[in-house]
C-alpha positions in Angstrom: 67.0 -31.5 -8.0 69.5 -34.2 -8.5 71.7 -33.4 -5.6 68.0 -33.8 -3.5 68.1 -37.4 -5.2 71.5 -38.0 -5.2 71.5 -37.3 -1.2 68.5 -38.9 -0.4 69.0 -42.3 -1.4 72.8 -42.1 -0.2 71.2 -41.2 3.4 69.0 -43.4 3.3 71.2 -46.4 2.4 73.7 -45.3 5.3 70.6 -45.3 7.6 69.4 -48.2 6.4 72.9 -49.8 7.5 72.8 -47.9 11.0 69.6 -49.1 12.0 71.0 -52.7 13.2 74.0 -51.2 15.2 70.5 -49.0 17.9 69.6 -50.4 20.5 66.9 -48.0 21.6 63.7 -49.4 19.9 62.4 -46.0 20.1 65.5 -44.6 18.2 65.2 -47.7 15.6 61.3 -46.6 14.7 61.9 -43.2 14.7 64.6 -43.6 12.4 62.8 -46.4 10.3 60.2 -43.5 9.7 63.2 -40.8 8.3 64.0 -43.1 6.0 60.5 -44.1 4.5 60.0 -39.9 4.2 64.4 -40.2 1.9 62.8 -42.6 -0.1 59.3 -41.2 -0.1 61.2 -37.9 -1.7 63.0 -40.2 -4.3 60.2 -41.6 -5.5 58.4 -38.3 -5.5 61.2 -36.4 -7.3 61.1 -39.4 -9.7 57.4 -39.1 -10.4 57.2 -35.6 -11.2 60.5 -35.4 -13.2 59.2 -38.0 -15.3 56.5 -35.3 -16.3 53.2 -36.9 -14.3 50.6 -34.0 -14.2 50.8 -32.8 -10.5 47.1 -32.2 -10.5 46.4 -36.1 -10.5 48.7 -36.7 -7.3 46.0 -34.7 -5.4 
């Protein structure tokens, strides 16, 4: 589970860099959106390692 978290928010910070050098603004959104779902996974990992009941996330 840490590798998913170590990987995440290093992908998402080189992404986060990349996304000024596209010029496609097609390619920019897209991408914009992959790295909302890398952080959306950190923070997710970090929630339920923390040991928040699963049942109230639904």
């Amino acid at each position: 589970m840490l590798v998913i978290f170590a990987m995440s928010a290093l992908f998402s910070g080189v992404l986060l860099w990349a996304i000024k050098f596209i010029e496609n603004p097609t390619a920019r959104t897209l991408l914009r959106v992959f790295v909302g779902l890398c952080l959306a996974a950190i923070v997710a990992y970090l929630v339920l390692a923390s040991g928040f009941p699963t049942s109230l996330l639904v």
